[in-house]
GUVEXDREN-341159 format. One record per residue: residue number from 1; residue in one letter; y, x, z of N, C-alpha, C, O in turn. Coordinates in steps of 0.1 Angstrom, whole numbers, padded with zeros to 4 digits. Last residue first. Layout:
- NUM a Y X Z Y X Z Y X Z Y X Z
...
! end
This chain:
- 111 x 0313 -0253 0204 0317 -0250 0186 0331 -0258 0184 0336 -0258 0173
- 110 x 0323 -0230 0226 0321 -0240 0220 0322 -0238 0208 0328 -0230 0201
- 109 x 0339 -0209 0234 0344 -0217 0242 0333 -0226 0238 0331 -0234 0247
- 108 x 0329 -0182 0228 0340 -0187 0223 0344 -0198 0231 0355 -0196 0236
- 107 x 0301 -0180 0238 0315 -0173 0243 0326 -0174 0240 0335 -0167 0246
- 106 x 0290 -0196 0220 0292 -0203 0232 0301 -0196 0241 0308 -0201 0249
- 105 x 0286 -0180 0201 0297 -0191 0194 0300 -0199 0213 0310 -0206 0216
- 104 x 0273 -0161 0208 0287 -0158 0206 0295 -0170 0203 0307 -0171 0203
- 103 x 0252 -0174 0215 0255 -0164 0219 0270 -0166 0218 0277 -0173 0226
- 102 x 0244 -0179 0185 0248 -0189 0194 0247 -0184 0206 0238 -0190 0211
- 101 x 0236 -0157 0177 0246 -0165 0168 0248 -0173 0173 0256 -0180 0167
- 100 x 0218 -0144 0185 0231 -0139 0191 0240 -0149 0183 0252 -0147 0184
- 99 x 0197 -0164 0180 0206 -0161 0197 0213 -0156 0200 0218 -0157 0211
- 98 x 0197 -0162 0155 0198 -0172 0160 0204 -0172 0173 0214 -0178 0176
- 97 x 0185 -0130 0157 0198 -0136 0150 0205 -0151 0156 0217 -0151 0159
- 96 x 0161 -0136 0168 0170 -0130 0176 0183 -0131 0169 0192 -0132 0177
- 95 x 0148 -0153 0149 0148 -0157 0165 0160 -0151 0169 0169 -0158 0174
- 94 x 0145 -0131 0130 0152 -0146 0127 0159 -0151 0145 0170 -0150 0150
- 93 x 0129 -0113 0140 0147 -0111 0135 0151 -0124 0140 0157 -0127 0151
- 92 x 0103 -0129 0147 0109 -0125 0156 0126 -0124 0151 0135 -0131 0156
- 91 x 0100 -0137 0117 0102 -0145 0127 0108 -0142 0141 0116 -0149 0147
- 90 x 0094 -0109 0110 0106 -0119 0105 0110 -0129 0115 0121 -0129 0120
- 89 x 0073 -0107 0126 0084 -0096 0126 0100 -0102 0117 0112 -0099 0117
- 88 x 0058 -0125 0116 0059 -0121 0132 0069 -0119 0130 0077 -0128 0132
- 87 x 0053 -0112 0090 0056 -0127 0094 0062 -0129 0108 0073 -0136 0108
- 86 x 0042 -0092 0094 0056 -0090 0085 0060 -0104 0093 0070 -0105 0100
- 85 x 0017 -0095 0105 0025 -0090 0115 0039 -0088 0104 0048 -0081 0110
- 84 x 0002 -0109 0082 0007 -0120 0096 0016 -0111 0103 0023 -0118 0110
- 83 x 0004 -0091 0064 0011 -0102 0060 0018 -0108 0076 0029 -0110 0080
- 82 x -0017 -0072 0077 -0001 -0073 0074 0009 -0080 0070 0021 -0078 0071
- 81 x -0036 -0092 0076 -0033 -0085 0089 -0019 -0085 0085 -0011 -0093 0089
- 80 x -0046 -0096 0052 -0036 -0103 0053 -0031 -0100 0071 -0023 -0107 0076
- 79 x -0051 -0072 0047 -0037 -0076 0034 -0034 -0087 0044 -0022 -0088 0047
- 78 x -0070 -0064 0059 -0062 -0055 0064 -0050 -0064 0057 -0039 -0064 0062
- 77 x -0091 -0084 0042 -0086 -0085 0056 -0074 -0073 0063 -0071 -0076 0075
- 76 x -0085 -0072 0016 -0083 -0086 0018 -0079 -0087 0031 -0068 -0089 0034
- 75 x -0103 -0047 0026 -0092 -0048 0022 -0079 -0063 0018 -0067 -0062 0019
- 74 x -0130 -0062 0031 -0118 -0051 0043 -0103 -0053 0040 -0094 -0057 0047
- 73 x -0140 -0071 0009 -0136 -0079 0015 -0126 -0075 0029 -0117 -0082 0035
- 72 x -0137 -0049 -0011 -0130 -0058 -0012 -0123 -0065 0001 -0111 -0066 0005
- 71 x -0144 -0021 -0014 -0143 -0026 0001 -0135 -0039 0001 -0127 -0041 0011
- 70 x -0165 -0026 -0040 -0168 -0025 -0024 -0163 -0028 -0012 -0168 -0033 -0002
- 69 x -0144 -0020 -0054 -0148 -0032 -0051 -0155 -0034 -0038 -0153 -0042 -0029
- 68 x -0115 0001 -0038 -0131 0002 -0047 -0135 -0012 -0042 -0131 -0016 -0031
- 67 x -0094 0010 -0030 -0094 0001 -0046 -0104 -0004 -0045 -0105 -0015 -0049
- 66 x -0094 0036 -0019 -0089 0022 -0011 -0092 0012 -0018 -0093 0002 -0011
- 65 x -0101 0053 -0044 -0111 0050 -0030 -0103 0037 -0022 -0110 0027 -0020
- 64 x -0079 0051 -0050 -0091 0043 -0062 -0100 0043 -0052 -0107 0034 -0051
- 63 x -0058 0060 -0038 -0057 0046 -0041 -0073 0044 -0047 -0076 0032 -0047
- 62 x -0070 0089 -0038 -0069 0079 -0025 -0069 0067 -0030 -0080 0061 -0030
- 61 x -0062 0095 -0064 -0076 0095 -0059 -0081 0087 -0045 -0092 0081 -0043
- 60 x -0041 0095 -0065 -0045 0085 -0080 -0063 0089 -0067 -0072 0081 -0066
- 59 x -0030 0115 -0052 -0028 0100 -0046 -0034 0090 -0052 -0035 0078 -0048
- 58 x -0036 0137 -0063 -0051 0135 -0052 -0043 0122 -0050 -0051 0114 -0045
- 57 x -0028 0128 -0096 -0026 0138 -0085 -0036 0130 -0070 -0041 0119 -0070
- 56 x -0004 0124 -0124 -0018 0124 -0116 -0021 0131 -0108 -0018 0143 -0110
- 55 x 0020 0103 -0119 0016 0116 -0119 -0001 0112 -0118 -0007 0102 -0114
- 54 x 0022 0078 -0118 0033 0080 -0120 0030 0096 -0127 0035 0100 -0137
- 53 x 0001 0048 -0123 0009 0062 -0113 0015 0067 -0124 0015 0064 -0136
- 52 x -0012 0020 -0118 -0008 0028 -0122 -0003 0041 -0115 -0003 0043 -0103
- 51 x -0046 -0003 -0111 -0031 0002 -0106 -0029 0017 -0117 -0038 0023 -0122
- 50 x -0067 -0016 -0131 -0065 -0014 -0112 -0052 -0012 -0108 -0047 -0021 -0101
- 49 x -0076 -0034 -0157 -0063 -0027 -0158 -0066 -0030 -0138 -0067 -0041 -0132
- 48 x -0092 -0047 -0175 -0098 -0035 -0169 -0090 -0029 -0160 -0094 -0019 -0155
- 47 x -0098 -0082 -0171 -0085 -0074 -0177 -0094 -0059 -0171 -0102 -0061 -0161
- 46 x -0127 -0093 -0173 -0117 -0096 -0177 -0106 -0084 -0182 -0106 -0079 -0193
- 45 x -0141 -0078 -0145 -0143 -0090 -0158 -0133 -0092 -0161 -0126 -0093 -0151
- 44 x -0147 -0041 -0142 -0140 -0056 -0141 -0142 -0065 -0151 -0144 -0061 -0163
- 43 x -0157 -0018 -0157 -0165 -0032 -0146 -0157 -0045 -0142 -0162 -0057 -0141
- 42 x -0141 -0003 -0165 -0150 -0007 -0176 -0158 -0021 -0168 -0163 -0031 -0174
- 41 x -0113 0001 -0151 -0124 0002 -0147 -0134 -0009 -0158 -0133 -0021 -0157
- 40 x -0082 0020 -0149 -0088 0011 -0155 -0102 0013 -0151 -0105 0024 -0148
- 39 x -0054 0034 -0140 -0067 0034 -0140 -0068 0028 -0142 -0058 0022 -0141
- 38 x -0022 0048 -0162 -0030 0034 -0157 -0044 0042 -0153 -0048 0052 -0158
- 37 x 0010 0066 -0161 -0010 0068 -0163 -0012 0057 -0157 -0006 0055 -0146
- 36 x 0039 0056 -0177 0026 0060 -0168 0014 0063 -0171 0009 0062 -0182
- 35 x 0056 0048 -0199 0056 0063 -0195 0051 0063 -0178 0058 0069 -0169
- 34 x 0051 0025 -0209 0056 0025 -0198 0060 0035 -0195 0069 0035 -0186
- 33 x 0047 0037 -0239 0053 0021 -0233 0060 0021 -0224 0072 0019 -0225
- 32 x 0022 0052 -0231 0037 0058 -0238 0047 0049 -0235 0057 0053 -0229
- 31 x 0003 0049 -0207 0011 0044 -0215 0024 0048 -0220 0034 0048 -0213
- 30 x -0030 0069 -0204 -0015 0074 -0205 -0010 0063 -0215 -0015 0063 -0227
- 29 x -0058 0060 -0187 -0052 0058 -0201 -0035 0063 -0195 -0030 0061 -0183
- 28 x -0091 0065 -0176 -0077 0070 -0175 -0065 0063 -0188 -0070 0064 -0199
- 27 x -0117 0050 -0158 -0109 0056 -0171 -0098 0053 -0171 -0093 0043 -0169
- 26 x -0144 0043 -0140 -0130 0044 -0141 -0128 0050 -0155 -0138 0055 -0162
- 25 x -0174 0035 -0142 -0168 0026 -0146 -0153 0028 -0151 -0148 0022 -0161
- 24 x -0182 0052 -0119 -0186 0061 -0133 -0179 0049 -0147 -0178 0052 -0159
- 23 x -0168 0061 -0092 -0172 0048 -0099 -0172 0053 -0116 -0162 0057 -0122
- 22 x -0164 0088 -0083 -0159 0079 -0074 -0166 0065 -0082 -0169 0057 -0073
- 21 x -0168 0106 -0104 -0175 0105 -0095 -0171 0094 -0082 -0179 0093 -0073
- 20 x -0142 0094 -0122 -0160 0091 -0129 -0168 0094 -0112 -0174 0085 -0108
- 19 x -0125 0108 -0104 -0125 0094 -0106 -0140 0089 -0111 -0147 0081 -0105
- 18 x -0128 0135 -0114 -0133 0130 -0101 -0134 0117 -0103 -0146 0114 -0104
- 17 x -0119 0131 -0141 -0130 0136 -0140 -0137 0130 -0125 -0148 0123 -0125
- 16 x -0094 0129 -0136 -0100 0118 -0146 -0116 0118 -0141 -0124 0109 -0139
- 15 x -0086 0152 -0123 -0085 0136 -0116 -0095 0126 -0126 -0102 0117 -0122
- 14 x -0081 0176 -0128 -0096 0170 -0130 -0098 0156 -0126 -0109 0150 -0126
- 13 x -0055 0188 -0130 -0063 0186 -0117 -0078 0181 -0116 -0085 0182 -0106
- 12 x -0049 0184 -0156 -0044 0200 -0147 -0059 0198 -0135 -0069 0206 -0134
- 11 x -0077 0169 -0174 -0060 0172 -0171 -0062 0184 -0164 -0072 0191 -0165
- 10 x -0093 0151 -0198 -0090 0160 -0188 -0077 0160 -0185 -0068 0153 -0189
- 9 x -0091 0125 -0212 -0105 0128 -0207 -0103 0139 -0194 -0109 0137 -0183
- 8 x -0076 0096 -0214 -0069 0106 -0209 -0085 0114 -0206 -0091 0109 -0197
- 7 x -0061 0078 -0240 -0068 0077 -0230 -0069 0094 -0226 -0065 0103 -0233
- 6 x -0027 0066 -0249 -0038 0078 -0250 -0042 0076 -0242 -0035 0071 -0233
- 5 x -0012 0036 -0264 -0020 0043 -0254 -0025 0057 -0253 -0030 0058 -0264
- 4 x 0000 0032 -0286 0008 0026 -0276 -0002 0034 -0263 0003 0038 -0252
- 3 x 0004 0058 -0310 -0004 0047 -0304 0007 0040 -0292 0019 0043 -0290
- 2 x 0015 0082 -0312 0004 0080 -0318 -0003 0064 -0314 -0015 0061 -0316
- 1 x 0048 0091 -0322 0039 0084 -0312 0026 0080 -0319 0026 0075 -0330
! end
């Protein structure tokens, strides 16, 4: 093993490559560690580290367009859209558990 990292310039598909045209900031690294490929972005403060994969492949290309600082504040707002309808949707189960659970305990005769 040569390292804990290889950074990655080419590949099969050119992903590394497209990626520079999506934000000229991105860069590839292969963790031996993990046995993934990380993107990383020279622009972030702090850690460079975006999201991982598994392969490289047009999904590494979608996620970094979904990623892009740009659409921060969209994306924040679609996060917490889904949050509030998971919420709902728990709340709803719950609700309906609740009713068959007292439901049944009242066709029993009572508690």
């Amino acid at each position: 093993m040569i390292g804990l990292y290889q950074t990655i310039k080419g590949d099969l598909f050119g992903i590394a490559r497209r990626l520079k045209a999506i934000d000229k900031d991105y860069f590839v690294v292969y963790s031996y560690r993990d046995n993934r490929y990380e993107v990383h972005n020279k622009g972030n403060k702090g850690n460079t580290f975006c999201f991982s994969a598994s392969k490289l492949d047009q999904r590494v290309l979608t996620r970094a367009m979904q990623t892009r600082r740009e659409r921060l504040e969209k994306l924040l707002k679609e996060t917490e859209l889904e949050n509030e309808r998971n919420l709902k949707s728990s709340l709803s189960k719950t609700v309906k558990d609740i009713e068959f659970g007292a439901e049944r305990v009242l066709s029993k005769g009572g508690l």
